[in-house]
C-alpha positions, -999 to 999 in steps of 0.1 A, spaced: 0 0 0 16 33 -12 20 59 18 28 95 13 50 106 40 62 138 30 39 157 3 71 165 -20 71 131 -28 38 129 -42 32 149 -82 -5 139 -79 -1 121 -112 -31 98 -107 -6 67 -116 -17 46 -82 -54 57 -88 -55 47 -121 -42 9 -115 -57 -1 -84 -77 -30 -92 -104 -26 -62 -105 9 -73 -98 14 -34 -79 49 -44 -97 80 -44 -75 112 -54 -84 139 -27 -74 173 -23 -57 188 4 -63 218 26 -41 237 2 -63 222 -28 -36 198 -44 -49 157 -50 -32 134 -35 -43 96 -32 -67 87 -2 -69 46 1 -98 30 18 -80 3 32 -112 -20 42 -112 -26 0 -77 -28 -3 -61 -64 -10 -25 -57 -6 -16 -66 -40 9 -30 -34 6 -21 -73 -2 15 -67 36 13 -44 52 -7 -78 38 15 -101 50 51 -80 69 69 -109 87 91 -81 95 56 -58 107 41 -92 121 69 -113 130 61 -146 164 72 -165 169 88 -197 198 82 -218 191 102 -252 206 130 -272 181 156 -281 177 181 -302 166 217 -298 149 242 -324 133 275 -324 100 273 -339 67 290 -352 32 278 -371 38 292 -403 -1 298 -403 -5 332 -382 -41 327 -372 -32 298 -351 -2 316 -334 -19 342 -329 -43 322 -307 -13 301 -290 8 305 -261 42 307 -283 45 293 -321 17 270 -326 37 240 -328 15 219 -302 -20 221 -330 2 211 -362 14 183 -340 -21 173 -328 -38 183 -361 -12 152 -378 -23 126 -355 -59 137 -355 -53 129 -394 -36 100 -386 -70 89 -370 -56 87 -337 -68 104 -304 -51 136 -282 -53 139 -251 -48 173 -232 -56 197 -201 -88 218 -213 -113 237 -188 -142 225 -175 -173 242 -169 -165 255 -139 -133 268 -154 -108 246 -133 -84 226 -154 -90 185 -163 -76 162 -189 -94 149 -216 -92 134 -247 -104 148 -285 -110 126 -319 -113 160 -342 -100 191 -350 -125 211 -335 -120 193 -301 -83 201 -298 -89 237 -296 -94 229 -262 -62 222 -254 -46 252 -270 -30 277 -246 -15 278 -212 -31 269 -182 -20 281 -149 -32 254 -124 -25 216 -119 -47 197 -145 -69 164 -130 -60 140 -151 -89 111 -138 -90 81 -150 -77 88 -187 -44 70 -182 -65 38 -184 -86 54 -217 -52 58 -231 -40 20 -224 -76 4 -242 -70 29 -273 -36 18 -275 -47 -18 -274 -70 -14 -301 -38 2 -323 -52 35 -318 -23 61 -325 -24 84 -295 -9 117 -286 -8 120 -245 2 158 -237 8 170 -199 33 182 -176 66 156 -171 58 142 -139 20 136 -158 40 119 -189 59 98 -161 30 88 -145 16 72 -178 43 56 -187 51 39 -154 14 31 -154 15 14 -192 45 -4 -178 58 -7 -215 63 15 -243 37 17 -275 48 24 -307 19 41 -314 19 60 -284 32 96 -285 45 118 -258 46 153 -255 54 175 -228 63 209 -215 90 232 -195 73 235 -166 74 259 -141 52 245 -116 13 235 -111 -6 262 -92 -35 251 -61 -66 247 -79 -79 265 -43 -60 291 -48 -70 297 -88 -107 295 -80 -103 320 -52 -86 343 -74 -112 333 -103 -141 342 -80 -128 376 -73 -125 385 -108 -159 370 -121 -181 387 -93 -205 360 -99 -204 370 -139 -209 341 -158 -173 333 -177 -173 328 -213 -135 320 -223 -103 325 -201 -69 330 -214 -34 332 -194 -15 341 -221 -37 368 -245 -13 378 -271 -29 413 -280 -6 430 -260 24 413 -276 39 376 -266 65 388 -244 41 411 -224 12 388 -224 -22 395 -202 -41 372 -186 -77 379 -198 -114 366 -185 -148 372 -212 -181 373 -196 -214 363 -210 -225 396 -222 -195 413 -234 -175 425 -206 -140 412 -199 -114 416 -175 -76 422 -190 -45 427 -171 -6 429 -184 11 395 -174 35 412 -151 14 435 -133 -13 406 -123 -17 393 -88 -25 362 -100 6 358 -124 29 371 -104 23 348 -73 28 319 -97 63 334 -110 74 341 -73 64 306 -62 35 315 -33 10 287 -44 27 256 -58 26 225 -53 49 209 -25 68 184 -52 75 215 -76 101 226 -51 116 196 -55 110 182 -87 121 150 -98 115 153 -139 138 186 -145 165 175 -172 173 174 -207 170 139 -206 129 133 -210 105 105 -212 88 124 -238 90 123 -280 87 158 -281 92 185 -254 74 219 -259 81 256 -246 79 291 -249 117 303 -265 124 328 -240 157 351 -253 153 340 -286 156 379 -299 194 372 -286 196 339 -295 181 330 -330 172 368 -340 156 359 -372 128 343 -354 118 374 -331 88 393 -343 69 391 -308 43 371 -319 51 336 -304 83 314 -309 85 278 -296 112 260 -287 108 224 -296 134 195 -280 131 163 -304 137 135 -274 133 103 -292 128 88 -329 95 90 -328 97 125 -319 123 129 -349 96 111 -375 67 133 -365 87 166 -364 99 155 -403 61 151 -408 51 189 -397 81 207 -406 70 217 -439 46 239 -419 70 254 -398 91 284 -397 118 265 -379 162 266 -367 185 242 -349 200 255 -318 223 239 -293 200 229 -264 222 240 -242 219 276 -255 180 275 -253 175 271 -221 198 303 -214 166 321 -202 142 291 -194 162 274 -169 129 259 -159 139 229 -179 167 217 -157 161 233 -123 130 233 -96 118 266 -90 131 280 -55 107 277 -25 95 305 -16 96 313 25 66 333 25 44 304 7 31 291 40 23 326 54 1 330 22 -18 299 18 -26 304 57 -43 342 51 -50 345 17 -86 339 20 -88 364 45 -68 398 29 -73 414 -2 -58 393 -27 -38 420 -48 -22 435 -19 -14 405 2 9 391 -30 22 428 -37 31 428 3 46 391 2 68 397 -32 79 428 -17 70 444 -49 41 469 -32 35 499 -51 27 517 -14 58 507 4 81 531 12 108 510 0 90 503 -36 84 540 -40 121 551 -33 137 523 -62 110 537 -89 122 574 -79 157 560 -79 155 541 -114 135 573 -128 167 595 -119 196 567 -133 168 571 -166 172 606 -169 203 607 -161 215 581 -186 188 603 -216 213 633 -205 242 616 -211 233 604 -244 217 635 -257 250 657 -247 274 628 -267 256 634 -301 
């Protein structure tokens, strides 16, 4: 019987829930609103597959040489509605063709974040864009294992430790299986997201959310709520609460701090991300509307990359380069000290102000006031400078 003795150790993958043959393993959430696995032990038999199938008690190695390229969608109306280059729909788009199935984190209707699957084009639209809280991912690890069976080609898309969860749970590896995951900074409390998402929506009824709205630009994104009715709430990436508690670390969860799946070396075909320093980097492809940077981790990943390309605005660059400025790929984030004074009081202080006051970025601080003063003076100064060299 699997036991979670300290909560770093446990991604919430839904690995253990997924194989129990009693079905004895209910995934609950926490005070902090993570899932972790809850096992009625009167139904349990001891047969201790949820404990052999633990992708974190039984980590798996990589030994592979990928490569890394800076990419875009070549067609603009689907970048446009991405959260980088629109690589993930040509990908999906080919096995949807292929007649397979994809399987990705969409909203459901009460705008928190699931997995599930699509057989169409239309249905993958779902899955397009960022989503800023840890994804349930259910029981579809086990829909995944009967398409596979019936030589369905699949495309499984999620977060590494989500990816290792389904392959530990598979037990084996499918060649018609395909794997794709993402740099990832860390999964958000769903608690803490529909908190924050209650604020916003003042009991309006939501019609589409979007972490990532590009109409600001890519690389000053807003996060952006539409209501029934044709209001909508839109605020710059890094001037939201919401955004910047998840950047500063406040609200993930425990096992992001300490994550087990951050490494070149992935159990993934195809590894997806937003190409952050590219304008220094590979030039050519910085026009702020969205580059990807795509790592090829397998053959399989090579074979369906050769398939899209034709599609693709795309350039080879050394992967250790590319993660210059997304050193999310190989490194947990850094716990914050101040997460457990947050999570305690959040709920009870004005949302806004209680992450300014915690990321010591508030606008009313003494201290904040003096650097803006201070910056606006080495500004002018420096305009003074170059104005009297001309």
């Amino acid at each position: 019987m699997i036991e979670i003795i300290k909560k770093e150790d446990c991604t919430g993958c839904h690995a253990c829930y997924n194989v129990c043959p009693k079905e004895c393993i209910t995934m609950e959430h926490d005070v902090e609103g993570f899932l972790y696995p809850n096992i009625n032990t009167k139904k349990c038999i001891g047969c201790n597959l949820c404990e052999k199938i633990c992708p974190i008690i039984h980590q798996e190695k990589v030994d592979n040489n990928p490569l890394a390229y800076g990419c875009h969608n070549k067609n603009e109306e689907i970048r446009s509605q991405s959260t980088s280059g629109g690589i993930f729909t040509l990908i999906a788009e080919h096995v949807i063709n292929s007649g397979g199935i994809v399987f990705g984190a969409e909203f459901d209707e009460n705008y928190n974040v699931r997995h599930n699957s699509a057989d169409d084009i239309l249905g993958i639209e779902k899955f397009r864009g960022a989503k800023y809280v840890q994804s349930k991912i259910g029981d579809t690890y086990k829909q995944v294992k009967q398409l596979l069976k019936e030589d369905k080609m699949v495309l499984f898309t999620g977060t590494p430790c989500q990816i290792g969860g389904l392959k530990s749970y598979l037990k084996k590896d499918y060649c018609n299986l395909i794997c794709q995951d993402i740099i990832c900074h860390g999964v958000p409390s769903q608690y803490v997201w529909q908190h924050y998402k209650n604020l916003i929506s003042k009991d309006r009824n939501i019609k589409k959310i979007n972490f990532r709205d590009k109409s600001t630009g890519w690389k000053k994104y807003s996060l952006k709520l539409e209501f029934i009715g044709g209001r909508s709430y839109e605020e710059v990436g890094n001037e939201n609460a919401y955004i910047k508690g998840f950047i500063k670390n406040l609200y993930l969860r425990p096992s992001c701090y300490e994550c087990a799946y951050k490494t070149l070396n992935r159990q993934s075909d195809i590894t997806l991300a937003d190409f952050w320093g590219v304008e220094g980097i590979l030039p050519n492809l910085d026009d702020n509307k969205g580059t990807s940077l795509i790592f090829i981790n397998s053959d399989k990943g090579k074979f369906l990359f050769d398939k899209i390309k034709n599609d693709v605005v795309y350039e080879n660059v050394h992967i250790e380069k590319s993660i210059v400025f997304n050193p999310c790929a190989i490194k947990s984030c850094i716990y914050n000290k101040k997460r457990d004074l947050f999570m305690d009081n959040y709920k009870d202080n004005n949302f806004t102000d209680f992450i300014y006051e915690l990321t010591e970025d508030n606008p009313n601080s003494k201290l904040f006031i003096f650097i803006k003063k201070f910056m606006f003076e080495i500004k002018s100064i420096t305009k003074i400078i170059l104005y009297s060299s001309k």
